[in-house]
C-alpha positions as CSV (number, residue, x, y, z in Angstrom):
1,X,14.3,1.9,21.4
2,X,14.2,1.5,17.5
3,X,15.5,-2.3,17.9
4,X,12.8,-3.0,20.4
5,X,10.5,-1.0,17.7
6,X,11.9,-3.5,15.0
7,X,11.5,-6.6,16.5
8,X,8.2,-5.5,17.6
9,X,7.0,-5.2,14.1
10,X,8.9,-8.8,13.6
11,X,6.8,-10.4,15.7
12,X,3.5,-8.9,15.3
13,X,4.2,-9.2,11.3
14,X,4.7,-13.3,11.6
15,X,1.6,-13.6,13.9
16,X,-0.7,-11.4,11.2
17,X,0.6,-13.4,8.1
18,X,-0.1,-16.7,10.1
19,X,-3.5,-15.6,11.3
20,X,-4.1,-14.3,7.5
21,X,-3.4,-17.3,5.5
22,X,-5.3,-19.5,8.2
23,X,-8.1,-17.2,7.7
24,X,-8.0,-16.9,3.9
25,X,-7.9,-21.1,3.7
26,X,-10.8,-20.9,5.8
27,X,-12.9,-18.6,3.8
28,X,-11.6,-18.5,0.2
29,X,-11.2,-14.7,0.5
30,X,-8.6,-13.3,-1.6
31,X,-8.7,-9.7,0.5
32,X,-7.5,-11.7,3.6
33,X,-5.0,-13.8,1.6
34,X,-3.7,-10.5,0.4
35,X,-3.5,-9.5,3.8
36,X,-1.5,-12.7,4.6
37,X,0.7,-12.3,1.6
38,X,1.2,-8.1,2.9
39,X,1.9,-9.2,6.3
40,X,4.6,-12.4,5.1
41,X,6.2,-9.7,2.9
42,X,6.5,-6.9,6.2
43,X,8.0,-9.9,8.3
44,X,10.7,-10.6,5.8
45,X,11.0,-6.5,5.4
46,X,11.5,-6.4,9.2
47,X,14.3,-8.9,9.4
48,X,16.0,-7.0,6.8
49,X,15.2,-3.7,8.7
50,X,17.1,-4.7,11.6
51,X,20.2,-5.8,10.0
52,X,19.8,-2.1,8.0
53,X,19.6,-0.2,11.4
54,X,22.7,-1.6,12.8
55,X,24.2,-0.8,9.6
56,X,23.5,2.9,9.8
57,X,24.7,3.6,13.4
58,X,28.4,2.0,12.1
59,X,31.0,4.6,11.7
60,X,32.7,5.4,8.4
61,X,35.2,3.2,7.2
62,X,37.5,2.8,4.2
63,X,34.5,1.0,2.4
64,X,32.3,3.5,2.9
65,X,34.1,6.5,3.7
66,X,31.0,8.7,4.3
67,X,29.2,6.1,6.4
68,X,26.4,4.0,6.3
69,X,23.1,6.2,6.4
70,X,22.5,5.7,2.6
71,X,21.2,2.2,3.6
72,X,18.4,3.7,5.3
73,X,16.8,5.6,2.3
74,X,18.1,2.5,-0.3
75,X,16.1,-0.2,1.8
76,X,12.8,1.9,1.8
77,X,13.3,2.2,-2.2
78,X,13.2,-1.4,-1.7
79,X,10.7,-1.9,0.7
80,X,8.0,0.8,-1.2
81,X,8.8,-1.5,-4.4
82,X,8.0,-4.4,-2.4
83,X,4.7,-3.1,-1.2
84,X,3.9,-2.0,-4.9
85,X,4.5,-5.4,-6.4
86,X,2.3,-6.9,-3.7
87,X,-0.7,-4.3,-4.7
88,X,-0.4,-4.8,-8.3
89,X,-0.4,-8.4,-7.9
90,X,-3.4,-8.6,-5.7
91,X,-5.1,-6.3,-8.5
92,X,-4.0,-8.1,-11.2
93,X,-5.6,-11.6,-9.5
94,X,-8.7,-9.4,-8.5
95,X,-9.4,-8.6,-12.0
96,X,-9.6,-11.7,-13.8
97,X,-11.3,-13.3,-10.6
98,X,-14.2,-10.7,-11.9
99,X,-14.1,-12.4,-15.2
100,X,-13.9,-16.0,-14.1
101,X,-17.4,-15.6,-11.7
102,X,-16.2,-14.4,-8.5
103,X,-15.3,-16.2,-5.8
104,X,-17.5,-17.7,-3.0
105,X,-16.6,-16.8,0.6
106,X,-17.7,-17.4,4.2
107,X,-18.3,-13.7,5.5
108,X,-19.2,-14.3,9.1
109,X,-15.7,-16.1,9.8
110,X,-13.9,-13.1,7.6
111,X,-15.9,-10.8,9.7
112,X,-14.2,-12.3,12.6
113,X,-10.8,-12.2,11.3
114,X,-10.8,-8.8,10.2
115,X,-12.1,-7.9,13.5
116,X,-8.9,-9.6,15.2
117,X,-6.8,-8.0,12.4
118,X,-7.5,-4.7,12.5
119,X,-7.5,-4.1,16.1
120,X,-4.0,-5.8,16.2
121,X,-2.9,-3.7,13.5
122,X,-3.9,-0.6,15.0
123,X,-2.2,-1.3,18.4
124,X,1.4,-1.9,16.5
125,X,1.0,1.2,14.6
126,X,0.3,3.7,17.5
127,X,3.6,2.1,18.9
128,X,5.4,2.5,16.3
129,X,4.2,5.6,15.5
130,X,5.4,6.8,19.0
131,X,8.8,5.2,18.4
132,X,9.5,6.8,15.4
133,X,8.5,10.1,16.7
134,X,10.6,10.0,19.9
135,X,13.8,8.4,17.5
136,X,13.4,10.1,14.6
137,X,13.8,6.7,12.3
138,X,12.8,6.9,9.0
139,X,13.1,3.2,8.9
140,X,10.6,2.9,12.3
141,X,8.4,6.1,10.4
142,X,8.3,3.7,6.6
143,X,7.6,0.7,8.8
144,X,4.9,2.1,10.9
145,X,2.9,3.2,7.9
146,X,2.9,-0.5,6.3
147,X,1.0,-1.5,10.0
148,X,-1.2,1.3,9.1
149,X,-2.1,0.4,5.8
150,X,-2.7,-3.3,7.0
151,X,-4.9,-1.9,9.6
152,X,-7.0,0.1,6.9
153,X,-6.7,-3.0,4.1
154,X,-8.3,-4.7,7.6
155,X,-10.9,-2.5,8.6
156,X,-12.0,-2.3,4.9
157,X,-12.4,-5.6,4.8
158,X,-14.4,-6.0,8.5
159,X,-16.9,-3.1,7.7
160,X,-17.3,-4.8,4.1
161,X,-17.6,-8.4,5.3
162,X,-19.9,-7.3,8.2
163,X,-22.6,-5.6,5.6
164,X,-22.0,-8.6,3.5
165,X,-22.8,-11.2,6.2
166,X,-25.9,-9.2,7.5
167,X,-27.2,-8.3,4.0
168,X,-25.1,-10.6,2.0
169,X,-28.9,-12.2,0.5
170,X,-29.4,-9.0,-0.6
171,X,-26.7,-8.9,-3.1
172,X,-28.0,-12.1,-5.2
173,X,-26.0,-12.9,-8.3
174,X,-23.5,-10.2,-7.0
175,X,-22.3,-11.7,-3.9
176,X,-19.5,-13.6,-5.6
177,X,-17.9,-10.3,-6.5
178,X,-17.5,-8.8,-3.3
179,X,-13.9,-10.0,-2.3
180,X,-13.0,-8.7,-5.8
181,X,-14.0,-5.7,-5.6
182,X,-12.9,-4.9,-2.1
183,X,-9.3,-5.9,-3.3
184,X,-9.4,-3.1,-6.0
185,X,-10.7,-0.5,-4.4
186,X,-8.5,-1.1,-1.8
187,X,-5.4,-1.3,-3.4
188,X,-6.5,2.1,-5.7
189,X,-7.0,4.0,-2.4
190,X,-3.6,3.0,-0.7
191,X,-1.3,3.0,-4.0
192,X,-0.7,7.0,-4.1
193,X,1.7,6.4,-0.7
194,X,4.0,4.2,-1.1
195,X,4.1,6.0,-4.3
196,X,5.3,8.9,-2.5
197,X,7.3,6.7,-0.2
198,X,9.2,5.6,-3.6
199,X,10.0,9.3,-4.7
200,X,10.7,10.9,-1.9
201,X,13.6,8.0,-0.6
202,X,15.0,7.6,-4.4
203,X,15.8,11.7,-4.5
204,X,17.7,10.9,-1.2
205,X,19.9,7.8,-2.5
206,X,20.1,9.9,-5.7
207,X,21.9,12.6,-3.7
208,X,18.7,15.5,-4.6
209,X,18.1,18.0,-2.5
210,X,16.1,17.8,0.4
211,X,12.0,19.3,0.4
212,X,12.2,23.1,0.3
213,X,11.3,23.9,3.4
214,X,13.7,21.9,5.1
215,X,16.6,23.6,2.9
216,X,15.0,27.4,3.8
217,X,15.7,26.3,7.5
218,X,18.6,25.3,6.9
219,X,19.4,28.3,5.2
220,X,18.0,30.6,7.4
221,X,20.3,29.0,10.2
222,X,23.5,29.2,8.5
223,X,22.9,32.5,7.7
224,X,22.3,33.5,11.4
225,X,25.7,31.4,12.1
226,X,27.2,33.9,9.7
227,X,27.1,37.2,11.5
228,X,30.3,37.4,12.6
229,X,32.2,35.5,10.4
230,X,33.9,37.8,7.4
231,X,32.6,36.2,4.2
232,X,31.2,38.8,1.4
233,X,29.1,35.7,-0.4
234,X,28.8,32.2,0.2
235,X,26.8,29.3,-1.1
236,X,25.4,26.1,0.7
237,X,25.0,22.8,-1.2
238,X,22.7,21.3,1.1
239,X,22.0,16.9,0.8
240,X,19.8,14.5,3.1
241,X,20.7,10.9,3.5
242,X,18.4,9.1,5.8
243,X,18.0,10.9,8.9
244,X,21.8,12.6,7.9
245,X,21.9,15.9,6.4
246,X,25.2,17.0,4.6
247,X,26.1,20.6,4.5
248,X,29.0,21.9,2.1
249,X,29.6,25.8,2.7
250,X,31.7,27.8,0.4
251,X,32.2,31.3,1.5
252,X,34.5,34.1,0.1
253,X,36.5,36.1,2.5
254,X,36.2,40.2,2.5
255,X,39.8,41.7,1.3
256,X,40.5,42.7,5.0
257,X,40.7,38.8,5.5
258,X,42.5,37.5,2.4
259,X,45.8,36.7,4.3
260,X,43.8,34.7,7.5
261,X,45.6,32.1,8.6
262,X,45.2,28.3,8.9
263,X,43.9,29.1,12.8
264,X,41.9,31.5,12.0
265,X,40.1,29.5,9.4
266,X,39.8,26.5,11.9
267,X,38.1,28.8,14.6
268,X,35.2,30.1,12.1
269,X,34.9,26.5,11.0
270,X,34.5,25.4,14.7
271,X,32.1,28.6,15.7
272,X,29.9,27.8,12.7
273,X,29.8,23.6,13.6
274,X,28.9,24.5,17.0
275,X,26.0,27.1,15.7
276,X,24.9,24.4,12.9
277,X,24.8,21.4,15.6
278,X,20.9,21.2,15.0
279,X,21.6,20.1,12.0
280,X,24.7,18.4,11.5
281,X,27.4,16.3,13.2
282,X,30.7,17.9,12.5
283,X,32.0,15.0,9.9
284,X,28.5,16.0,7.6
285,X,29.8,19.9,7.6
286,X,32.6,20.5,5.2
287,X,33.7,24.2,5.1
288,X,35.6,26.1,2.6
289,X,37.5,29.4,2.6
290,X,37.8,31.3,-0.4
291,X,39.3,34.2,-1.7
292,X,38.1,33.3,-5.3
293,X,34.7,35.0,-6.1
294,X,34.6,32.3,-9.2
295,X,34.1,29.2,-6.5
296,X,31.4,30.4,-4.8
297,X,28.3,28.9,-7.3
């Protein structure tokens, strides 16, 4: 389902930055030829997305002996930087378009391209937005909001170019600054999230911890798994890779239980992966016996 997700965005993404650039020759609107340029750089995204989720679904290897799901937070560091440089491009050619007298454009044909845009745009995100929800893909979730923030950079630009074309005379001298400042304010609206896309995906491939709710749940379970088991303390280093979380559990034995044996210690480990399986897969859950109150940080 996340393959036919990916090549889904593939194609829609080729057919936006076609229509884009056709539409941006047309009319001599930067806004649409930044919607052209967003759309080329998603298409190229998507190929590389595809290769990425086959990547993450390999089994460890000698290579990468804890598996491949650091690819999946490492390509959306890439893909948010991507999406950045794109913005601040477009801003950057916005700006000094103000200084250099605008730019002349033909509204009622923009009108109809973001019209066609924006709905297409739309459709692929719900889609996606379904996908990612039913697969849990952070790749599918990253890629889904791109179509959303082409469907708003689209709508922007058909509720903008509409006004313009039925009230464009009343603008006078300050027609030819439209396209300019719809490009701003658009990319000062949208920059805070992949901002945020950035952070949160660079604390993953740097190994941080995961939001703190997510760790209290995690905690709250393992604690739960505990009842039984004979540890005075213990301690839970707690990392999320992608859509992997990694649980390392250090938990000091009671003095009744300082001489368990190697069986023993293989049947808590076994009770507590079975009570953790929400969570983890048993080769993310390491679990260590101690009788050393000094290990347990």
């Amino acid at each position: 389902m996340e393959t036919r997700g990916l090549w889904l965005s593939i194609v829609g993404c080729l057919f936006m930055a076609a229509l884009g650039f056709g539409f941006a020759h047309w009319t001599g609107s930067t806004a649409i030829f930044l919607d052209g340029v967003f759309s080329l750089v998603s298409f190229v995204m998507s190929l590389m997305m595809l290769v990425v989720s086959r990547l993450i679904r390999r089994s460890a290897d000698r290579r990468f002996p804890f598996g491949y799901a650091s690819f999946e937070p490492a390509f959306n560091v890439l893909q948010s930087m991507v999406i950045l440089g794109v913005m601040v491009m477009a801003l950057s050619s916005a700006i000094a378009a103000l200084y250099q007298g605008g730019r002349n454009l033909d509204a009622g044909m923009a009108t109809i391209y973001a019209a066609i845009a924006s709905s297409g745009c739309l459709a692929v995100f719900l889609v996606l937005r379904r996908i990612a929800r039913h697969t849990g893909s952070t790749l599918i979730e990253v890629d889904a909001f791109a179509w959303m923030m082409d469907g708003v950079l689209s709508g922007v630009v058909l509720i903008a170019f509409t006004l313009v074309w039925l009230f464009g005379e009343a603008l006078g001298d300050q027609l030819p600054y439209v396209d300019s400042w719809m490009v701003i304010i658009m990319v000062m609206v949208m920059l805070p999230v992949p901002l945020r896309i950035l952070i949160r995906n660079l604390m993953e491939v740097l190994l941080a911890a995961p939001p703190i709710d997510v760790q209290r749940k995690i905690r709250r379970a393992f604690r739960d798994a505990m009842h039984d088991i004979p540890g005075e303390e213990w301690s839970l280093s707690i990392t999320k890779i992608g859509r992997s979380v990694y649980l390392h559990a250090r938990i000091l034995l009671s003095e009744a239980h300082n001489t368990a044996g190697i069986e023993q210690a293989d049947a808590w480990r076994e009770q507590l992966t079975e009570r953790m399986a929400e969570f983890v897969a048993e080769q993310e859950f390491d679990v260590v016996f101690t009788t050393d109150a000094s290990y347990i940080g």
